[in-house]
Backbone as a printed PyTorch tensor [residue, N CA C, xyz], in Angstrom:
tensor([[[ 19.0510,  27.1270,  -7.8740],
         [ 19.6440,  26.1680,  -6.9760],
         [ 18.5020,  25.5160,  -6.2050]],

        [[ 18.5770,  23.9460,  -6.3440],
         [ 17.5160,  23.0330,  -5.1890],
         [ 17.5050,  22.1290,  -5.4980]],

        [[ 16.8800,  21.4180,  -4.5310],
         [ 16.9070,  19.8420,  -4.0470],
         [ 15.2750,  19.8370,  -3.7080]],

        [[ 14.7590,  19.0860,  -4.7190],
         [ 13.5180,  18.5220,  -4.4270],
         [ 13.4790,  17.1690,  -4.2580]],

        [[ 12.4280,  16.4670,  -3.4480],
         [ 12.0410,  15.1150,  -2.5810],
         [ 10.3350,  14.8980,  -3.4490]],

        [[ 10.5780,  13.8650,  -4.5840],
         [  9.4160,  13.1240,  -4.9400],
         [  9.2740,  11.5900,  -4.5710]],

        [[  8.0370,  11.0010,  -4.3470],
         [  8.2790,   9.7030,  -4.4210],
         [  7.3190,   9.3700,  -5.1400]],

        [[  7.6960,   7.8030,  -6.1820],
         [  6.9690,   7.4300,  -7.1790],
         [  6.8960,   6.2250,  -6.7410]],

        [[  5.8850,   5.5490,  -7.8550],
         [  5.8040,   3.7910,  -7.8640],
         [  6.8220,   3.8900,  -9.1720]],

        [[  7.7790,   2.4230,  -8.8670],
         [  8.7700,   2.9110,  -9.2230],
         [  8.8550,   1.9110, -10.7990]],

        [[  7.9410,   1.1220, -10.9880],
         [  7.6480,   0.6950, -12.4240],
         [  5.9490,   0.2610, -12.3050]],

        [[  5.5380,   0.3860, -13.3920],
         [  4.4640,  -0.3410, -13.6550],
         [  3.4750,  -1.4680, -13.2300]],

        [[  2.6250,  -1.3380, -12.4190],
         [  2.1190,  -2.6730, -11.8930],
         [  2.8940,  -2.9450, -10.7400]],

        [[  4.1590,  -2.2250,  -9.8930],
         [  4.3880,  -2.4930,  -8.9300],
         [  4.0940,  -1.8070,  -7.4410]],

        [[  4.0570,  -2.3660,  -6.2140],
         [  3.4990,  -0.9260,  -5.3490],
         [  5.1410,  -0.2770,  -4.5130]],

        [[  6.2980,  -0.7940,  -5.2630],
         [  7.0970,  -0.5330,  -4.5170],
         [  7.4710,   1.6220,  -4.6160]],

        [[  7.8340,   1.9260,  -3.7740],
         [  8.0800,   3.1100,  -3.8810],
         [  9.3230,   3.5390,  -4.1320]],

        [[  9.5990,   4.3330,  -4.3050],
         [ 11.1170,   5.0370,  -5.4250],
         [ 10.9900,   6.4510,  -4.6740]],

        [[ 11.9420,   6.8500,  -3.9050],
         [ 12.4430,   8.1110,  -3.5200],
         [ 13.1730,   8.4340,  -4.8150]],

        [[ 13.1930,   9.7640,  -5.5010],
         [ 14.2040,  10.7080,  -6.2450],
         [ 14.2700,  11.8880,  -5.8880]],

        [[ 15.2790,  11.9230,  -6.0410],
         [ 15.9770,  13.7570,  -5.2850],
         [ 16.3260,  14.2890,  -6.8360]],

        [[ 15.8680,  15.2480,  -7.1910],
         [ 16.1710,  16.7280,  -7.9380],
         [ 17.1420,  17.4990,  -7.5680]],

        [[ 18.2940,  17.2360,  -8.0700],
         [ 18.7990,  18.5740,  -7.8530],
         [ 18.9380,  19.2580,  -9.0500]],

        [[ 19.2120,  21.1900,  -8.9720],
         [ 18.5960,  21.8760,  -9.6850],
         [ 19.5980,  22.7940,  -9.5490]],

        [[ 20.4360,  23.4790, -10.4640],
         [ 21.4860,  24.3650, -10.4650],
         [ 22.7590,  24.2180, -10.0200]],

        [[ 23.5920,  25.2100,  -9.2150],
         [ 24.5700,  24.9660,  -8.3500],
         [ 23.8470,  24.6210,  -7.1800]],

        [[ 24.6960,  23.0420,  -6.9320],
         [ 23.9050,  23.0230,  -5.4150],
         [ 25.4150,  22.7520,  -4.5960]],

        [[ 25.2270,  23.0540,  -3.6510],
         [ 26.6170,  23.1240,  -2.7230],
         [ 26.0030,  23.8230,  -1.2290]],

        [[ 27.0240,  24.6760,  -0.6300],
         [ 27.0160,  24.6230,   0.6500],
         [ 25.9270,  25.9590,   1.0710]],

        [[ 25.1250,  26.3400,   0.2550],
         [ 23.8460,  27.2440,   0.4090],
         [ 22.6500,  26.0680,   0.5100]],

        [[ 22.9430,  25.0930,   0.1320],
         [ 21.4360,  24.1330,   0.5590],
         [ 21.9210,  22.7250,   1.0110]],

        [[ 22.8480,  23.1470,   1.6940],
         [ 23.7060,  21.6350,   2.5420],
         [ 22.4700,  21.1030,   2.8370]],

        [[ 22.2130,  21.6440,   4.0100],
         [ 21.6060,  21.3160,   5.1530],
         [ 20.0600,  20.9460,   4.6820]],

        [[ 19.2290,  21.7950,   3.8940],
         [ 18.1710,  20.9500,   3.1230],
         [ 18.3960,  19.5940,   2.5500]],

        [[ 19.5860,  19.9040,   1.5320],
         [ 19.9060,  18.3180,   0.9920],
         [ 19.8270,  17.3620,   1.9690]],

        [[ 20.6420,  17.3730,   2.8010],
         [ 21.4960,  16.5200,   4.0520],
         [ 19.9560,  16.0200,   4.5200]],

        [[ 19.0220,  17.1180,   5.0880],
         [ 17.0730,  16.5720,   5.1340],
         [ 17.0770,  15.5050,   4.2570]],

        [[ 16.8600,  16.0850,   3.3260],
         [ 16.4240,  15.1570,   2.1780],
         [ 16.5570,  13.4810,   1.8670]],

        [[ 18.0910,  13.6900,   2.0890],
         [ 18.8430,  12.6300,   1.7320],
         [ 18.1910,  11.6640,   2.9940]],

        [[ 18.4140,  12.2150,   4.2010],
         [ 18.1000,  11.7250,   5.4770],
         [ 16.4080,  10.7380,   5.8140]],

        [[ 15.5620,  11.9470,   4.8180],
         [ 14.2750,  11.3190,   5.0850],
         [ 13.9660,  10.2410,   3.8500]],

        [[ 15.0650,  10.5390,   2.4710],
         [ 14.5160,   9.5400,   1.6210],
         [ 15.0120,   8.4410,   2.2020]],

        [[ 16.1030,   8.4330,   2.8100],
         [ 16.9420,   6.9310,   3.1160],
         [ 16.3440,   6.4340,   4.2980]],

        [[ 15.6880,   7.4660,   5.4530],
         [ 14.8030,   6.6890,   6.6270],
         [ 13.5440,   5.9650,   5.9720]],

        [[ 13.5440,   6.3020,   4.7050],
         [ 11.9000,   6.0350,   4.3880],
         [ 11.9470,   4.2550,   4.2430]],

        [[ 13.4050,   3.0860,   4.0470],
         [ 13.1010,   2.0720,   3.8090],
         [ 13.4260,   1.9220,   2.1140]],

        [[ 12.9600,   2.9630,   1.3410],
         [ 12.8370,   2.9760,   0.1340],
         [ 13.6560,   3.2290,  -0.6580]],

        [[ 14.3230,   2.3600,  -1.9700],
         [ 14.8760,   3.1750,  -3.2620],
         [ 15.3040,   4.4100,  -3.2120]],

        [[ 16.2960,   5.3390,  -3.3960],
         [ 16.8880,   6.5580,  -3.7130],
         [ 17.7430,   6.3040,  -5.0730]],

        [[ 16.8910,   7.6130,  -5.6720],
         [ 17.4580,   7.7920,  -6.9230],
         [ 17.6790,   9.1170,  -7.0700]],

        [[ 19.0190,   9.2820,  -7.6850],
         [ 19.4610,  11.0220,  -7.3010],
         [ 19.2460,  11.4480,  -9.1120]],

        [[ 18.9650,  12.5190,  -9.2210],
         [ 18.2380,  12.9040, -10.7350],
         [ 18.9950,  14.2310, -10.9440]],

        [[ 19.9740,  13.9420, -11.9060],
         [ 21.2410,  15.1820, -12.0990],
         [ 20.8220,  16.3420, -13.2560]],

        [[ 20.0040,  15.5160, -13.9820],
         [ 19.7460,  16.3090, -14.8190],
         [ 19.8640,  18.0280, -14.8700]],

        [[ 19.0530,  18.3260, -13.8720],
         [ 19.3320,  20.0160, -14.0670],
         [ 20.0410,  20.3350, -13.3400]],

        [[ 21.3240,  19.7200, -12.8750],
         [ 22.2910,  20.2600, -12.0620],
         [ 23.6990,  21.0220, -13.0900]],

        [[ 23.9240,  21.8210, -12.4370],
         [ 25.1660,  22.6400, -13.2660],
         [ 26.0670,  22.4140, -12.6940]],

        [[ 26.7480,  22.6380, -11.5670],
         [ 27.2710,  22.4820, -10.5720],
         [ 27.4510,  22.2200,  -9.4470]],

        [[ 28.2850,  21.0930,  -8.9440],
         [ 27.8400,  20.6760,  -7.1870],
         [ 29.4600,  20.7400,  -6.7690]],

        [[ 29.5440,  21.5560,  -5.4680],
         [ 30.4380,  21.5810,  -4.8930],
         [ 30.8200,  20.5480,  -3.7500]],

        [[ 32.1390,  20.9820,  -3.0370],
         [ 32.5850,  19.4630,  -2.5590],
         [ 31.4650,  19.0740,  -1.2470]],

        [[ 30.2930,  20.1710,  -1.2390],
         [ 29.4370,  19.7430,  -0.0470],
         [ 28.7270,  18.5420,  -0.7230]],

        [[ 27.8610,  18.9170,  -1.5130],
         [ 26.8960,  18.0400,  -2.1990],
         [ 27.9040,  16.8840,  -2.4110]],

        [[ 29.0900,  16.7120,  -2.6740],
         [ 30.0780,  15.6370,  -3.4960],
         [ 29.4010,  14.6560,  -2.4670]],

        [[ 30.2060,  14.9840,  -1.3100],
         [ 30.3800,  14.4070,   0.2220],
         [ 28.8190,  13.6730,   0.7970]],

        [[ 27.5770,  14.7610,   0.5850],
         [ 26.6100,  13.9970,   1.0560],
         [ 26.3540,  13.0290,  -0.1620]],

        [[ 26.3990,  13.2450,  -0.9070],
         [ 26.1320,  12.0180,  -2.0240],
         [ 26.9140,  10.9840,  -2.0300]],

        [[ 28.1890,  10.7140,  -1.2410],
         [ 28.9370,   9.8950,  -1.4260],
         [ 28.4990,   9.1140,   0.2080]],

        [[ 28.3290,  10.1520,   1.2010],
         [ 27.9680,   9.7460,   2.1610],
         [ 26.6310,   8.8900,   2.5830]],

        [[ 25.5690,   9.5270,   1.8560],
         [ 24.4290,   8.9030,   1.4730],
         [ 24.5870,   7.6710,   0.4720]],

        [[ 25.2880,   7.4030,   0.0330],
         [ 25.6710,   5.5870,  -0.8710],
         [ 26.1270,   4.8870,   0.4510]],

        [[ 27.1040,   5.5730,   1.1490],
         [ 27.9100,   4.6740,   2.4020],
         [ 26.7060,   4.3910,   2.8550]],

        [[ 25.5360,   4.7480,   3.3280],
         [ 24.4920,   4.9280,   4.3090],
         [ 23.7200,   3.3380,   3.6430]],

        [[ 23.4430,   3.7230,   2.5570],
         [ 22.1970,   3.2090,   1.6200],
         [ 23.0020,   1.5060,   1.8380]],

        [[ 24.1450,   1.5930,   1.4380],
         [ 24.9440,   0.3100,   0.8760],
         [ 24.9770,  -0.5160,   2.6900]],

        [[ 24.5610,   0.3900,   3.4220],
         [ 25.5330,  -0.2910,   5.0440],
         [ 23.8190,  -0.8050,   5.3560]],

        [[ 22.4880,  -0.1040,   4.8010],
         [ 21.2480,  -0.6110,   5.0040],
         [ 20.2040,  -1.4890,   4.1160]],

        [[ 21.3290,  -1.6720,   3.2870],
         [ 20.6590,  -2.4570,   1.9670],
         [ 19.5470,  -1.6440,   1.3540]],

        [[ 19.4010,  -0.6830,   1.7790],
         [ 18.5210,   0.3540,   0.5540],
         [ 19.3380,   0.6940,  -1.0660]],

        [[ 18.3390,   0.3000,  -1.8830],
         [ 18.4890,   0.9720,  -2.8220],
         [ 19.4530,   2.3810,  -3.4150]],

        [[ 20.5450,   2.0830,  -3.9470],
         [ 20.9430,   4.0740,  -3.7950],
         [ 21.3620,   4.1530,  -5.4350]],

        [[ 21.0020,   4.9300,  -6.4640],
         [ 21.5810,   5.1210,  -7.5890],
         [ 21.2760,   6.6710,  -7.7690]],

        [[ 22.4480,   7.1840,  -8.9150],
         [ 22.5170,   8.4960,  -9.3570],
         [ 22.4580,   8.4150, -10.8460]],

        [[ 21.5310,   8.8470, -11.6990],
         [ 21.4890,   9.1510, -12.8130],
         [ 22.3100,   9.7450, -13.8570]],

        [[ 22.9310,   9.1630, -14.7350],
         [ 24.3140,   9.6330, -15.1630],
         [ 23.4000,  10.6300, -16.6550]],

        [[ 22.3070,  11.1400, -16.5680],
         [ 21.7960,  11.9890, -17.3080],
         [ 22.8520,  13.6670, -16.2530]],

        [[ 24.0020,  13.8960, -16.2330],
         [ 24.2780,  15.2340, -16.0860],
         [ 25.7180,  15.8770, -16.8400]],

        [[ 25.7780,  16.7560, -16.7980],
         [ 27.1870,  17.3620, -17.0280],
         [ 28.3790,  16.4180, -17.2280]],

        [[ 29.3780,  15.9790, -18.2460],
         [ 30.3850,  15.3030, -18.0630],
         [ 31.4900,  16.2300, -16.7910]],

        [[ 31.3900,  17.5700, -16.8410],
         [ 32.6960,  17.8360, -15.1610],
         [ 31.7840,  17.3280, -14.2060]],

        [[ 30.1940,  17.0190, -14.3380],
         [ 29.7940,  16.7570, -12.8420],
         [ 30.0130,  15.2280, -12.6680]],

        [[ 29.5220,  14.4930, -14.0120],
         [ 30.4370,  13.1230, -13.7650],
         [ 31.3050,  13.0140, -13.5810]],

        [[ 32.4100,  13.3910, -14.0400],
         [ 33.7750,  13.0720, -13.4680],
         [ 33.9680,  13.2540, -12.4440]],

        [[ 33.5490,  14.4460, -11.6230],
         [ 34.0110,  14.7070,  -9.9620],
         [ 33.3500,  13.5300,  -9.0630]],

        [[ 32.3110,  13.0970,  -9.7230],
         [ 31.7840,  12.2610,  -8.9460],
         [ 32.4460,  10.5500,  -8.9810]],

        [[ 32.7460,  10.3090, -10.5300],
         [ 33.3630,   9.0720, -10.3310],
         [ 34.7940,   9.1800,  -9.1160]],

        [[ 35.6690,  10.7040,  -9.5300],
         [ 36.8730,  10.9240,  -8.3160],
         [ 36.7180,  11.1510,  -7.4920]],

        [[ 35.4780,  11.0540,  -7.0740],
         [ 35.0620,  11.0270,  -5.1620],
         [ 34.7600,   9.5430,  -5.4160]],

        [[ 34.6760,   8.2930,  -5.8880],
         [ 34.5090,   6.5610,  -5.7590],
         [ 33.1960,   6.7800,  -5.9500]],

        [[ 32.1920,   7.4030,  -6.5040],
         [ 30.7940,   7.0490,  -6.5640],
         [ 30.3060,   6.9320,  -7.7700]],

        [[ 31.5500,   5.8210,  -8.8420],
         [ 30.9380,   5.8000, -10.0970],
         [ 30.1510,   4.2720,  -9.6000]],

        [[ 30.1180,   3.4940,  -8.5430],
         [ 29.1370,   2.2420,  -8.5040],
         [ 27.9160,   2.9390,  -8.2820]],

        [[ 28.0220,   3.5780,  -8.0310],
         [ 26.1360,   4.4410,  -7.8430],
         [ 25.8120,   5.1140,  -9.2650]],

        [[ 26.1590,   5.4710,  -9.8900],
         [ 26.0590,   5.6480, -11.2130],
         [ 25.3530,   4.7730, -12.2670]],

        [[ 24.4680,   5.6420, -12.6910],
         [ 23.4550,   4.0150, -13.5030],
         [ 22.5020,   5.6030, -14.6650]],

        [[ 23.2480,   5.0580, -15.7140],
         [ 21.9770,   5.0030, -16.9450],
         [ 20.3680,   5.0270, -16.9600]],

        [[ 19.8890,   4.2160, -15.7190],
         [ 18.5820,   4.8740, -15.6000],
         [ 17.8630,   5.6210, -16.2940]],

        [[ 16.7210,   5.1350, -16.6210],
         [ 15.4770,   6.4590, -17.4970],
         [ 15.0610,   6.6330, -16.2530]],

        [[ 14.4330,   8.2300, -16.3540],
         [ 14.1720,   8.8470, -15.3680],
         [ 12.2410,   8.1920, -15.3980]],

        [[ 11.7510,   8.3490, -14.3570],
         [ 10.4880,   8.0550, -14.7070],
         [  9.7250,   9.4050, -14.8980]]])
């Protein structure tokens, strides 16, 4: 279980920066409050957030909520907010039935 905070240049030849969050196993209400950091400092940063599902197994209705909450955030500051639809089809689905299939994007991971 975790939530890691990288930031990249977010294509080639550009200097813009790209926040991505890792999450990693079951993530839910044992690493709320890290996530909830996370989410908090990628979205103060100004910059792109890109959520990276890949090694996630399971996210409970905590993680649902900050991820849905963190789009409200991103969308109300004109930041950047997408989630990588590289995960689990039950973790996609819970997420399109919480309304956060517009954050949802195909994305290659960098």
């Amino acid at each position: 279980m975790g939530v890691t905070l990288d930031k990249h240049g977010s294509r080639a030849g550009q200097s813009e920066v790209l926040n991505q969050l890792r999450l990693e196993g079951d993530v839910g209400i044992g690493c709320a409050a890290e996530f909830k950091g996370l989410l908090e400092q990628a979205l103060g940063s100004g910059c792109a957030v890109r959520i990276l599902l890949e090694g996630a197994t399971d996210l409970d209705v905590t993680a649902v909520q900050l991820l849905w909450a963190a789009g409200r955030k991103a969308k109300g500051s004109g930041v950047g907010y997408s989630i990588v639809s590289v995960a689990p089809e039950p973790i996609l689905a819970a997420l399109s039935e919480a309304g956060l299939q517009q954050f949802i994007s195909p994305v290659n991971v960098l």
